[in-house]
Structures are given as structure tokens and as C-alpha cells.
Residue frames as qw, qx, qy, qz and C-alpha x, y, z in Angstrom:
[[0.077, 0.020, -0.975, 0.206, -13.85, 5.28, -28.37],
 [0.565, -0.428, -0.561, -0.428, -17.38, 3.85, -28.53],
 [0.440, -0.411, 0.320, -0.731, -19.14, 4.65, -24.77],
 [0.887, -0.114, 0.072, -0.442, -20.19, 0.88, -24.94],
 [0.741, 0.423, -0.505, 0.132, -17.19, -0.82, -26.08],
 [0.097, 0.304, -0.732, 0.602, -15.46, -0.20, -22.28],
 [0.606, -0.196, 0.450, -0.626, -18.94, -0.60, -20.60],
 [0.928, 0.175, -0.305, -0.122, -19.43, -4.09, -23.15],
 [0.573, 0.305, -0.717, 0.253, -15.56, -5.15, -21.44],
 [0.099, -0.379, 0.654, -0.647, -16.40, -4.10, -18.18],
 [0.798, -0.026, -0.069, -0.599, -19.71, -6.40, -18.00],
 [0.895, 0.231, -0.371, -0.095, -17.98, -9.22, -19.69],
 [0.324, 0.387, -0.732, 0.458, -15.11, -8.76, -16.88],
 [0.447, -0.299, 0.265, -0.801, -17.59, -8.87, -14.28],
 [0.904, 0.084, -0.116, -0.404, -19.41, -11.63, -15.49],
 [0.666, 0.446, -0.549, 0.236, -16.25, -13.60, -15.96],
 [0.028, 0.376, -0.732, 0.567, -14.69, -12.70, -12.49],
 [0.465, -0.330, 0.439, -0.695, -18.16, -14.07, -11.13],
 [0.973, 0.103, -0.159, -0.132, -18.60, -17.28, -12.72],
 [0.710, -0.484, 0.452, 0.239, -14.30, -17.63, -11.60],
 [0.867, 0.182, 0.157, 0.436, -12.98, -17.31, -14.82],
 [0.507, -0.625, 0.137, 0.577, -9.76, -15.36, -13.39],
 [0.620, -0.096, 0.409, 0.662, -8.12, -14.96, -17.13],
 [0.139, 0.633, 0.624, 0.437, -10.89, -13.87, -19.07],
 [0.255, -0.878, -0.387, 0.121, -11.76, -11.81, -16.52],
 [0.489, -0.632, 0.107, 0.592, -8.38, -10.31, -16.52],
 [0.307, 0.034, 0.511, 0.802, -7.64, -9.92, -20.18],
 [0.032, -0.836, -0.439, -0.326, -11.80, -7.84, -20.45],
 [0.428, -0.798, -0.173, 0.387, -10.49, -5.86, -17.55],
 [0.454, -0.409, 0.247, 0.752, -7.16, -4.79, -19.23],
 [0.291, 0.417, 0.535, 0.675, -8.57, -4.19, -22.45],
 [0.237, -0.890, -0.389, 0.004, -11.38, -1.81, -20.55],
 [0.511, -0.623, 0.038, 0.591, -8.23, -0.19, -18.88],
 [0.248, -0.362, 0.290, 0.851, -6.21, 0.84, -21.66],
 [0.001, -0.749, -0.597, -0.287, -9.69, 1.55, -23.76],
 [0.409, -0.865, -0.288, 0.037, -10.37, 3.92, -20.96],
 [0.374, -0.786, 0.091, 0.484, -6.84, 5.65, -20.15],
 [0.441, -0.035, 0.401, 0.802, -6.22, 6.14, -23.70],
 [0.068, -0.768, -0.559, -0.305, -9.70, 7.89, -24.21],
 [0.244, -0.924, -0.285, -0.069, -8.99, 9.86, -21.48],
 [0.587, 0.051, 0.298, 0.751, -5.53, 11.11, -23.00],
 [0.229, 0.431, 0.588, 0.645, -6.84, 12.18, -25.80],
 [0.278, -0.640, -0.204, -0.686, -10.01, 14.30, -23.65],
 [0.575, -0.079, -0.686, 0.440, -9.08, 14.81, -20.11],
 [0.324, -0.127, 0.329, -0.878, -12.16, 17.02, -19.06],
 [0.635, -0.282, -0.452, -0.560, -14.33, 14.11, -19.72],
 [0.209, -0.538, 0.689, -0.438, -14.72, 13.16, -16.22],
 [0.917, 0.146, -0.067, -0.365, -17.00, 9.93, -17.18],
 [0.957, 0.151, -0.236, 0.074, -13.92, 8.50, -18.44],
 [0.017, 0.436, -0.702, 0.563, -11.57, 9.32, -15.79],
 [0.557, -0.422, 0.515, -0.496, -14.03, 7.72, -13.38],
 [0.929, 0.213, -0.113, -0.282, -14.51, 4.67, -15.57],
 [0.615, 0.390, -0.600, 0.330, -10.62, 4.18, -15.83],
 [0.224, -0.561, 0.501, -0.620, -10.77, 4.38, -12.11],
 [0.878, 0.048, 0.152, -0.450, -13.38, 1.66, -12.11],
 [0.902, 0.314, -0.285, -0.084, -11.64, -0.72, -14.14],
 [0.199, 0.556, -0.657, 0.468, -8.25, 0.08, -12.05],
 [0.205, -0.297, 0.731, -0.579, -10.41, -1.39, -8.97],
 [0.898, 0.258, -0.065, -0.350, -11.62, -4.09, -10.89],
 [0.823, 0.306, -0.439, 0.190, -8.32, -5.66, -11.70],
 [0.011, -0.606, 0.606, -0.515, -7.47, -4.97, -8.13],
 [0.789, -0.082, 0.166, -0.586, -10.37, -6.73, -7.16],
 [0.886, 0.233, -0.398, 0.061, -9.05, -9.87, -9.53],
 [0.533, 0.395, -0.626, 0.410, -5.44, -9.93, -8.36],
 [0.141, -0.455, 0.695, -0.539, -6.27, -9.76, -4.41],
 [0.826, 0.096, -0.138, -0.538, -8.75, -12.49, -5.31],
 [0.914, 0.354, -0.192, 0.057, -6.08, -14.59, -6.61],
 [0.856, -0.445, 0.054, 0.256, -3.97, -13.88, -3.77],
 [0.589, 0.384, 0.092, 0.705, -1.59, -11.39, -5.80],
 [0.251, -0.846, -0.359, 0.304, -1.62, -8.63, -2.87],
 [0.386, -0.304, 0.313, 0.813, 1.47, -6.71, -4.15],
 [0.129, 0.269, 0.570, 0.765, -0.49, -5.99, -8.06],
 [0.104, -0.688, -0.684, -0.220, -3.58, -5.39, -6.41],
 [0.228, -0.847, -0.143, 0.459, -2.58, -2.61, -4.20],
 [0.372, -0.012, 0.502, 0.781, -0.63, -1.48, -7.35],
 [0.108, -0.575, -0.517, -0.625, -4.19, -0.62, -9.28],
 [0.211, -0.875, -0.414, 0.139, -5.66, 0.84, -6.14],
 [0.393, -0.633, 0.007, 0.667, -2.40, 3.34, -5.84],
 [0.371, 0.113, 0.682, 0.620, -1.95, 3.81, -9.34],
 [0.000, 0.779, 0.351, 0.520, -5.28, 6.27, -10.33],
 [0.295, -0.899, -0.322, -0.026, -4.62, 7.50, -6.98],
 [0.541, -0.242, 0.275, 0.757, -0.91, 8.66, -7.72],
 [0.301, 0.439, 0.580, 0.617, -2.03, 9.72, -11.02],
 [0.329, -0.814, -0.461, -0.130, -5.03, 12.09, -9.45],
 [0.773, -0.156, 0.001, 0.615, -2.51, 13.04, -7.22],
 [0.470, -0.194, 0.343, 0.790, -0.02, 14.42, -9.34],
 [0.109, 0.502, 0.521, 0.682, -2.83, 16.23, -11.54],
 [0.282, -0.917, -0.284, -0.004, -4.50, 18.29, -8.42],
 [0.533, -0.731, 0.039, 0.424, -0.96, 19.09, -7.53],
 [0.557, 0.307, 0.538, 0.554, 0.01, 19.97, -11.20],
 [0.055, 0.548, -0.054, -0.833, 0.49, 23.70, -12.72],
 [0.233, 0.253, 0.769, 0.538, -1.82, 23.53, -15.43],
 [0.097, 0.032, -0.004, -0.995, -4.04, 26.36, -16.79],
 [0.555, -0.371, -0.531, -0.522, -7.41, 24.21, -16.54],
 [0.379, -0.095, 0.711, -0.585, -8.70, 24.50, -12.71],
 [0.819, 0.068, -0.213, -0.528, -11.55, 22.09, -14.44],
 [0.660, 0.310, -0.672, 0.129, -8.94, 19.52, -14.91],
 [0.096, -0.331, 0.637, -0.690, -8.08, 19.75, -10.98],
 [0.609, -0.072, 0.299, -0.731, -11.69, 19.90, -9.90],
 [0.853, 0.093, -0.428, -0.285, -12.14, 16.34, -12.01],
 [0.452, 0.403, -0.718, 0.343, -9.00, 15.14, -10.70],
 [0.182, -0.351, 0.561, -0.727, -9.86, 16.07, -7.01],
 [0.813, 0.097, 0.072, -0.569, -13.47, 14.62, -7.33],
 [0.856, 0.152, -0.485, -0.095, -11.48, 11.17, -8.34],
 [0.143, 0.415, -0.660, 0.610, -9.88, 11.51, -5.23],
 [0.586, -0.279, 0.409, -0.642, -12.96, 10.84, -3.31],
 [0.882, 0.178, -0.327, -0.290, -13.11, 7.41, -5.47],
 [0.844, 0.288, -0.411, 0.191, -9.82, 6.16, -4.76],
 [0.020, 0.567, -0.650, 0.505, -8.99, 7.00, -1.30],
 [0.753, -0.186, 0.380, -0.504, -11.38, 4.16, 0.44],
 [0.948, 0.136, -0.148, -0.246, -10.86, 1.62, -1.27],
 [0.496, 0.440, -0.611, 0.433, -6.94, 1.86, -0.43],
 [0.311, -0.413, 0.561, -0.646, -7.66, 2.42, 3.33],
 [0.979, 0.036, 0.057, -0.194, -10.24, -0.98, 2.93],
 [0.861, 0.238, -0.405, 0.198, -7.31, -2.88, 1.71],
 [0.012, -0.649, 0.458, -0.607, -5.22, -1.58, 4.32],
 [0.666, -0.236, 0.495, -0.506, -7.23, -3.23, 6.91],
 [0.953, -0.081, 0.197, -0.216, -7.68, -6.35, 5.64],
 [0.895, 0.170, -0.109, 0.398, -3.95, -6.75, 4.48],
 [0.575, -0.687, 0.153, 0.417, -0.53, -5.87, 5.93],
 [0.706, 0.704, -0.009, 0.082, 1.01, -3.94, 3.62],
 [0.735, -0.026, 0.029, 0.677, 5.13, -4.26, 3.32],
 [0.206, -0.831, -0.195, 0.479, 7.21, -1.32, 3.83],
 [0.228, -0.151, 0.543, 0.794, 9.00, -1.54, 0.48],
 [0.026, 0.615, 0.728, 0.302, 4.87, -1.45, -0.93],
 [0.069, -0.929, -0.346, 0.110, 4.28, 1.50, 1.24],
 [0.269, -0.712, 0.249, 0.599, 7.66, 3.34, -0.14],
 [0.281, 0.336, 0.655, 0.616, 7.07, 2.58, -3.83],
 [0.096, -0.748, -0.477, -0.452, 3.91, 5.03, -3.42],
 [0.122, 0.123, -0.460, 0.871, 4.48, 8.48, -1.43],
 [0.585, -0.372, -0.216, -0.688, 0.55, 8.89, -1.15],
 [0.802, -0.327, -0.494, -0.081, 0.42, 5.60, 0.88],
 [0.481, 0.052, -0.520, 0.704, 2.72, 6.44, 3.42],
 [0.066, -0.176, 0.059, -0.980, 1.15, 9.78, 4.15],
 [0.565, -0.188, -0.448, -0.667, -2.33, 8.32, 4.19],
 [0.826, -0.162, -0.538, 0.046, -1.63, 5.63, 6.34],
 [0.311, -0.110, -0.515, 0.791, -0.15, 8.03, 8.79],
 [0.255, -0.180, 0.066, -0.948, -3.25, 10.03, 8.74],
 [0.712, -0.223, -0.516, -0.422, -5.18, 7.28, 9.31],
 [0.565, -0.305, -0.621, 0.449, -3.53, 5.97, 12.29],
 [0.038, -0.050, -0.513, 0.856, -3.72, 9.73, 13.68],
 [0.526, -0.270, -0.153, -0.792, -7.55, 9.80, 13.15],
 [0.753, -0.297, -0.559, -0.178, -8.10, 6.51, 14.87],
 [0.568, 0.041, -0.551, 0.609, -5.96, 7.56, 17.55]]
């Protein structure tokens, strides 16, 4: 995958989402997405494109809670951070892999707490995802 081809969709989603066109914007985003998490299939020490697919994941979150679709949008925020997850907590003989993995962890835990706060999330939304549950109790015990 060309290095410009995802940064050329992610631009054009950008551009798109800021001028309000919602579709466009959505259909550069997805393409960026699965651009980006099939690239990083294929070579999953490049940690560029792990953070990029991460990017694009909270891009089309960005659309859908725009557009008033709270349910999809917390979907892409949980969604690298499941993934991420499930790869620090993974038996695999690269500790590299981890260390990327972990390091996407700092990406994608803030932006879920942010949504948190400005939306009520449902309890069937916070039992689809075990991270969120767990998070969202550590959050209330730090504010507490």
C-alpha cells in the first residue's frame, strides 16, 4: 500500500467532513480504514500503520457521533481499543508486537473516556465491549 494513498483518503475525509459532506466523508474514511487494517495484516510491526488505522477508526467515530449515530461511533472508538487489547494480552513470540500494541493503547483510551462524558452510554453498549466496563469503573474510582 502506497504511504499516500491512506494519507490522500484521510485529507479528502477531512476535507469532506468539514465542508458537511457526511457521505463522502464517510465512504474516504472507510476506504482509509480497510487501506490501513489490511496493510497492517500483512506487516504488524509497522507501528505507523497501526496508529493510522487508529486514526481513521476515530475519524469515522468522529462522523457518526456528528450525525447523531452514538451507538457506531462508540463502536470505532472500542473497536482498535479491543483489538490492542487482545494483542498486549496475546501469547505471541514478538514482545515488539506488544510494545506497539501497548503504545496504541495510550491513543485509544481518551478518546473513549471523552465520549463517555459527553454521552450516556447504554448498558447493553457497555456489555458488548469488556474493556468499557472495566474502564468506566476505573474511572469512576479515580474521580472518587
Amino acid at each position: 500500500m502506497e504511504h499516500q494513498q491512506w494519507q490522500s483518503l484521510l485529507k479528502l475525509g477531512n476535507h469532506c467532513f468539514h465542508e458537511k459532506e457526511w457521505s463522502k466523508a464517510e465512504c474516504f474514511y472507510s476506504e482509509a480504514y480497510d487501506l490501513l487494517a489490511f496493510s497492517y495484516r500483512n506487516n504488524p510491526m509497522c507501528a505507523d500503520t497501526l496508529m493510522a488505522w487508529v486514526c481513521s477508526c476515530h475519524n469515522l467515530s468522529a462522523l457518526y457521533e456528528h450525525q447523531g449515530n452514538i451507538s457506531l461511533a462508540l463502536r470505532f472508538l472500542m473497536v482498535p481499543h479491543e483489538y490492542l487489547l487482545e494483542v498486549t494480552n496475546a501469547k505471541v513470540d514478538d514482545e515488539d508486537i506488544k510494545l506497539i500494541a501497548f503504545k496504541g493503547l495510550s491513543l485509544t483510551l481518551s478518546p473513549i473516556l471523552l465520549f463517555n462524558k459527553k454521552h450516556v452510554i447504554c448498558d447493553d453498549c457497555i456489555d458488548r465491549f469488556d474493556s468499557l466496563k472495566l474502564l468506566l469503573q476505573q474511572q469512576e474510582n479515580v474521580i472518587h
